[in-house]
KEKE-3310 file (N, C-alpha, C; in steps of 0.2 Angstrom, whole numbers, plus 5000, padded with zeros to 4 digits):
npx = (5546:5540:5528:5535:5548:5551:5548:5559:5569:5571:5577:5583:5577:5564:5559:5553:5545:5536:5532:5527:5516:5508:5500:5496:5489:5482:5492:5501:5517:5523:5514:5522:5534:5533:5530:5540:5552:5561:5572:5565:5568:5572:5561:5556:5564:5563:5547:5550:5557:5548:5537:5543:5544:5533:5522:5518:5503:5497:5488:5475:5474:5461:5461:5474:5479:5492:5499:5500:5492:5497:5499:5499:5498:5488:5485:5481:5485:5497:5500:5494:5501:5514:5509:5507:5521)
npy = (5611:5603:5590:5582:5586:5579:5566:5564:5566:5554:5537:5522:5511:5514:5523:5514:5506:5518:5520:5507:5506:5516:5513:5503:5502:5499:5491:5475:5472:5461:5460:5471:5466:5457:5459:5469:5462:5464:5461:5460:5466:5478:5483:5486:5493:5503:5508:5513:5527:5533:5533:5544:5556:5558:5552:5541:5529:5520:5508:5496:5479:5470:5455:5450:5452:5453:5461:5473:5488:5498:5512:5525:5543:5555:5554:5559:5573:5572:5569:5580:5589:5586:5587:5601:5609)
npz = (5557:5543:5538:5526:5528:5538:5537:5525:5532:5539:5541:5528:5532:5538:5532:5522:5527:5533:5519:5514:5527:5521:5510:5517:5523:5543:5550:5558:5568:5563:5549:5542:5544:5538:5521:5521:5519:5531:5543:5560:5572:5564:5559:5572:5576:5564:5567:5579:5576:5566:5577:5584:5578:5577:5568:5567:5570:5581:5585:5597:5594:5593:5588:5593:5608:5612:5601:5591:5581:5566:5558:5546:5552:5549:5537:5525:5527:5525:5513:5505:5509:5501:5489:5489:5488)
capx = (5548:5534:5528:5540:5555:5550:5549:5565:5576:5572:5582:5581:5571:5559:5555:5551:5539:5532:5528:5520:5510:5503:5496:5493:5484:5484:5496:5503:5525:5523:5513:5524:5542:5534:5529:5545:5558:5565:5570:5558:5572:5574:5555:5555:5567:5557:5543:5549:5558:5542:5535:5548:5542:5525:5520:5514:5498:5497:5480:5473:5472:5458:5462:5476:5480:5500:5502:5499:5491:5504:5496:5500:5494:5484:5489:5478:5489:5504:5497:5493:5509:5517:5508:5509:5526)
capy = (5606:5600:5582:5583:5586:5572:5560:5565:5565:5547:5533:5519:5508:5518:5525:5509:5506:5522:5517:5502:5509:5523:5509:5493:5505:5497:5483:5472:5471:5455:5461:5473:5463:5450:5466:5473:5460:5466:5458:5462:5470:5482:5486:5490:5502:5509:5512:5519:5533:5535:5536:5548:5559:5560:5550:5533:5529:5515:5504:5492:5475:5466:5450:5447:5459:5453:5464:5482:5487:5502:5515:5533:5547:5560:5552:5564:5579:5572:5569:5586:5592:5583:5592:5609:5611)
capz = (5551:5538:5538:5521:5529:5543:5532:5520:5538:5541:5540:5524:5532:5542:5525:5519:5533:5529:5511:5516:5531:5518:5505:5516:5530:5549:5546:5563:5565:5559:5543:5540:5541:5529:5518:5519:5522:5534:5551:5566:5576:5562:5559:5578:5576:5559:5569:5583:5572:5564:5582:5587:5573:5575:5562:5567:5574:5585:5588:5601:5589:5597:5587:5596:5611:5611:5597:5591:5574:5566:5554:5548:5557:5546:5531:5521:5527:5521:5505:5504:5510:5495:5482:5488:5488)
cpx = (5541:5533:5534:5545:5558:5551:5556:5570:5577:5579:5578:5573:5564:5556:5551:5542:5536:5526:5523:5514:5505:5501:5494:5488:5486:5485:5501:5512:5527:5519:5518:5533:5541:5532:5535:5551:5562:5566:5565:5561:5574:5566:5552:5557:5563:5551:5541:5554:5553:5537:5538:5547:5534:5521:5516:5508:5496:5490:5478:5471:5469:5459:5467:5481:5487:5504:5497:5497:5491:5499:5498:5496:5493:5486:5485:5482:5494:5503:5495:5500:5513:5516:5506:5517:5533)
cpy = (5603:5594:5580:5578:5580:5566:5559:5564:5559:5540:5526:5516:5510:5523:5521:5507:5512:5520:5510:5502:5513:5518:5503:5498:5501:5490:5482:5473:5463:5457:5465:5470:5458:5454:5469:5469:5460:5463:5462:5466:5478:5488:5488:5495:5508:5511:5515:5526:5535:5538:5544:5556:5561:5560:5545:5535:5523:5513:5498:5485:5469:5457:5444:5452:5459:5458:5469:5482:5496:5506:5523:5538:5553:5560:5557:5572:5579:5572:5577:5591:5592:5587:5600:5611:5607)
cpz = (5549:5538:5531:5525:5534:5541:5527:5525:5539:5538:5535:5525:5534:5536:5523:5523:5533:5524:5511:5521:5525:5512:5507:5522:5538:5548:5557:5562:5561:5550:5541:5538:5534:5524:5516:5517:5526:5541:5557:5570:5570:5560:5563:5578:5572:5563:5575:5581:5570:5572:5586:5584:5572:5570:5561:5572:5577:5589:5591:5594:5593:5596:5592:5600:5614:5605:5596:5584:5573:5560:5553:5550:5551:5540:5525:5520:5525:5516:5502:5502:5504:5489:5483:5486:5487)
residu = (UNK:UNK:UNK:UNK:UNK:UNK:UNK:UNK:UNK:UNK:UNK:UNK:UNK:UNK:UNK:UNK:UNK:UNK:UNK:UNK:UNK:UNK:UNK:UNK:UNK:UNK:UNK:UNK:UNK:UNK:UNK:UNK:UNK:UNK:UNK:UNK:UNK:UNK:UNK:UNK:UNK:UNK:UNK:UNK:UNK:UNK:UNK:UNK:UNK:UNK:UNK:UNK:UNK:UNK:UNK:UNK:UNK:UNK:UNK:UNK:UNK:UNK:UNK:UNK:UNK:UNK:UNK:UNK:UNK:UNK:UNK:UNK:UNK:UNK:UNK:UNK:UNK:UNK:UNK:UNK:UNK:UNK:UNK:UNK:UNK)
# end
């Protein structure tokens, strides 16, 4: 399966959180609920579908080590993927 079709299988919001990973770069679950609107309990779930799929990329945020800072993973190859086919 293609990073595509990865991405095309997921569920609304997990899309959503997608599209903001891929334009805000490594963004915190707090930055991205207030980014998306979406509840916290629901942009847990988006990224772990996205984890689930091998898609997120997950970094130590030294600022504040209670939280995780969330990023797509070879976001150049998807980008690619997109315009071959």
């Amino acid at each position: 399966m293609n990073r595509d079709n990865r991405i095309e299988s997921l569920p609304p919001s997990a899309k959503l959180v997608f599209k903001i990973l891929e334009k805000g770069g490594l963004l915190t679950q707090k930055d991205i609920a207030r980014e998306s609107y979406l509840p916290a309990r629901t942009v847990r779930y988006a990224l772990d579908r996205l984890k689930k799929k091998n898609i997120l990329e997950e970094r130590f945020y030294f600022k504040d080590a209670r939280q995780s800072l969330y990023g797509i993973k070879n976001l150049q190859g998807i980008k690619e993927a997109g315009q071959h086919g």
